[in-house]
C-alpha positions, 0 to 999 in steps of 0.5 A: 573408746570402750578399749582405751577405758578398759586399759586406762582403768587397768593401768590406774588399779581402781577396778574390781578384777574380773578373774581371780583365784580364789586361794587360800593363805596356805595355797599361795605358800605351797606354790611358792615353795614348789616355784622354788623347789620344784618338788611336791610330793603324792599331789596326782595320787591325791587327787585321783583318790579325791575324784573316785570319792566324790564321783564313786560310780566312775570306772576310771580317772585320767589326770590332763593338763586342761579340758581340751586334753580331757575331751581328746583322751575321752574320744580316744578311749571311746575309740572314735575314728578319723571323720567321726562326727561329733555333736558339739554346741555352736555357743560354746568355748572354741577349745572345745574345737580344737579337741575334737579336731584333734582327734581327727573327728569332724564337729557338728555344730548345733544349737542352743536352749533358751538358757544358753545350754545345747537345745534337744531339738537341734540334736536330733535334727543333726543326727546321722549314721556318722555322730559317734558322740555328743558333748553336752556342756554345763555352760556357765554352772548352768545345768544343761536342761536338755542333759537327761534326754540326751543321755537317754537318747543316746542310750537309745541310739549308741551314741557316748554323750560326753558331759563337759562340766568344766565351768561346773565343777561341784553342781549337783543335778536333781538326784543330788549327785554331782554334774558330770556322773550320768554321761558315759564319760564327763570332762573338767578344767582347773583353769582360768574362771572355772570353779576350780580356778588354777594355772591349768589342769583337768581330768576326765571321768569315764562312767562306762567302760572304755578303752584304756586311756592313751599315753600323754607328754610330761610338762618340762620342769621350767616350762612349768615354772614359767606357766605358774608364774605368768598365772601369778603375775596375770591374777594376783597381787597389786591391781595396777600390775596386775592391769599392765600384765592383762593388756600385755597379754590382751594385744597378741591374743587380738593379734592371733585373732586377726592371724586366724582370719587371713586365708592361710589359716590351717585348722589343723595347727591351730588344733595342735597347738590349742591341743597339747595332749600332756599330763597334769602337772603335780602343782596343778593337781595339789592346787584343784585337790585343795580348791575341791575340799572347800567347793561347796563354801564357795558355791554359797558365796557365789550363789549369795553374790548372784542374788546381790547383783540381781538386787542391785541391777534391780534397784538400778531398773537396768532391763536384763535377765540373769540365770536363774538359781536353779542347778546353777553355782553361778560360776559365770554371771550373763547378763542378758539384755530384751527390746528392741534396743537390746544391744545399744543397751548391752553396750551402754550397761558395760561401758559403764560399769568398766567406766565405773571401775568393774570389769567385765567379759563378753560371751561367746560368739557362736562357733559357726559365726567364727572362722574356726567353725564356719563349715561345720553348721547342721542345724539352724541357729535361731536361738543362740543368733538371737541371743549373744550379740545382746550379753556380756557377763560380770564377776561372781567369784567367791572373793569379792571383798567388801571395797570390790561390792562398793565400786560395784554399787557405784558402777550399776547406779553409774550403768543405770543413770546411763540407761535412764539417759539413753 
């Protein structure tokens, strides 16, 4: 039922879009012309320059075509070998994965902090002689409490920690630089629901000397056209068009889901082709050049709605608990659910906001939990076992408008009104 609410509430475009980029009137006309033209000039150059700027103690900056790629010429460079292990959290984004196997090194997954980041405590339990690095994300703008410890530990034990800032671009730690500048290396992504959100692209920051960066593929031309005009399709104009292109585009990832679980499953393929090992495209890179100009008014809007949804759950006595302000841009906003009934609750708060007309996303399914990770276990698991089957996130994208916060109104005092009832 909760699917077929989703799709009917996509198909009627009376829904705040969970995703949506957060352009201005001239990025949407510089992408135009370039579909059209195919041309923009000096856009990589740009960039780069842009990226030594506000990250000026960087020895050096590879522009990829996503952060899968970022963490793969990362390993590359650092000179990880074929079995090499390394420290990855179970409760992170699969992609993360596919890099290292592509790579050819072998993750080990850990667990999680009680604020959803990678838990000191299980790192140390997985180290051994065979862990060639470690890769601490900011999951959700949420700075990874652990971060200053890992890094000194890996200091210590000469170990590269490999900060992974793709969903924080632009979160400042406690010495005022930005995320992604005390690792050995950092990698981002102007993807889908990051903070700089575009139709792909990433780069990595290297801190510490390295081996030279390894050749990348270019993107054909027209299978860059057609990728930008998917995106556009998939996330801008009329909702109602926009809802049949998300169920059109939903049905064969399920499909590749179900593929992943049958016993043919290869991890190697499914790496290579999560993995594509290309260069960042020109419209890419003049795309997230413009979106870092104006990071910091966007981090306040997202901060500002962070502090409304919390009011207004509040008001609704919904029983969760979000992610404090603290070192977090809030690109994504969890809402986690307590009690013994927490996970009934979770599902009754989110059906009725969908039902309400706002939608929302799931978190992740811890990694040793999926098939893509089940042999890679280290460590125990309690904490990120314990939490995700009780979360799910909302939008805190910087252009909510007006009419997308009076649906959400309506939604949360729907959701609340149905928690009361249960």
């Amino acid at each position: 039922m909760d699917d077929l609410v989703r799709a009917m509430r996509r198909l009627s475009g009376r829904y705040v879009p969970y995703l949506e980029p957060y352009w201005d009137r001239d990025d949407f006309t510089g992408v135009d012309t370039w579909l059209k033209s195919g041309v923009i000039a000096d856009a990589r150059p740009r960039l780069i320059g842009l990226l030594k700027s506000r990250f000026p103690q960087s020895e050096d900056v590879v522009l990829t075509d996503s952060g899968k790629t970022a963490i793969w010429v990362v390993l590359k460079m650092r000179g990880l070998a074929p079995g090499d292990e390394v420290i990855v959290p179970s409760y992170c984004c699969a992609s993360v994965l596919a890099s290292v196997l592509r790579a050819g090194c072998a993750p080990v997954l850990v667990d999680s902090d009680d604020q959803f980041n990678i838990s000191e405590k299980s790192v140390l339990a997985a180290l051994s002689p065979r862990i060639k690095a470690i890769l601490v994300p900011h999951l959700f703008g949420l700075k990874a409490a652990a971060l200053e410890a890992i890094v000194d530990l890996g200091r210590k034990r000469g170990i590269p920690v490999i900060e992974d800032v793709a969903q924080a671009y632009g979160l400042k730690l406690e010495s005022g630089a930005l995320a992604g500048t005390l690792g050995d290396a950092a990698i981002f992504s102007a993807g889908l629901g990051k903070p700089l959100m575009g139709p792909g692209g990433g780069w990595a920051i290297v801190n510490r000397r390295m081996a030279g960066a390894p050749a990348l593929e270019t993107e054909p031309a027209e299978e860059g056209r057609a990728r930008v005009s998917e995106f556009l399709r998939r996330f801008t104009g009329a909702h109602w068009r926009r809802g049949g292109a998300e169920i059109a585009h939903a049905l064969p990832a399920r499909f590749a889901v179900r593929k992943r679980q049958l016993p043919n499953f290869d991890l190697t393929t499914w790496a290579e082709t999560e993995c594509r090992l290309r260069a960042m495209s020109p419209i890419d890179a003049w795309l997230a050049a413009r979106q870092i100009e104006r990071i910091e008014s966007n981090i306040d809007l997202r901060q500002a709605n962070a502090a409304r949804w919390r009011k207004l759950l509040a008001a609704a006595k919904i029983p969760c608990v979000t992610p404090p302000d603290a070192a977090n841009i809030h690109t994504i906003f969890p809402l986690l659910f307590d009690g013994k009934d927490a996970v009934r609750t979770a599902a009754t708060v989110r059906h009725a906001l969908e039902q309400g007309g706002v939608a929302t996303e799931p978190c992740y399914t811890p990694l040793h939990l999926r098939v893509e990770g089940k042999t890679m276990k280290r460590t125990d698991m309690a904490v990120c076992e314990s939490f995700w089957q009780r979360m799910f996130a909302v939008t805190c994208r910087p252009n909510l408008s007006p009419g997308d916060w009076r649906r959400i109104e309506s939604a949360v005092a729907r959701a609340g009104a149905a928690v009361a009832r249960a």
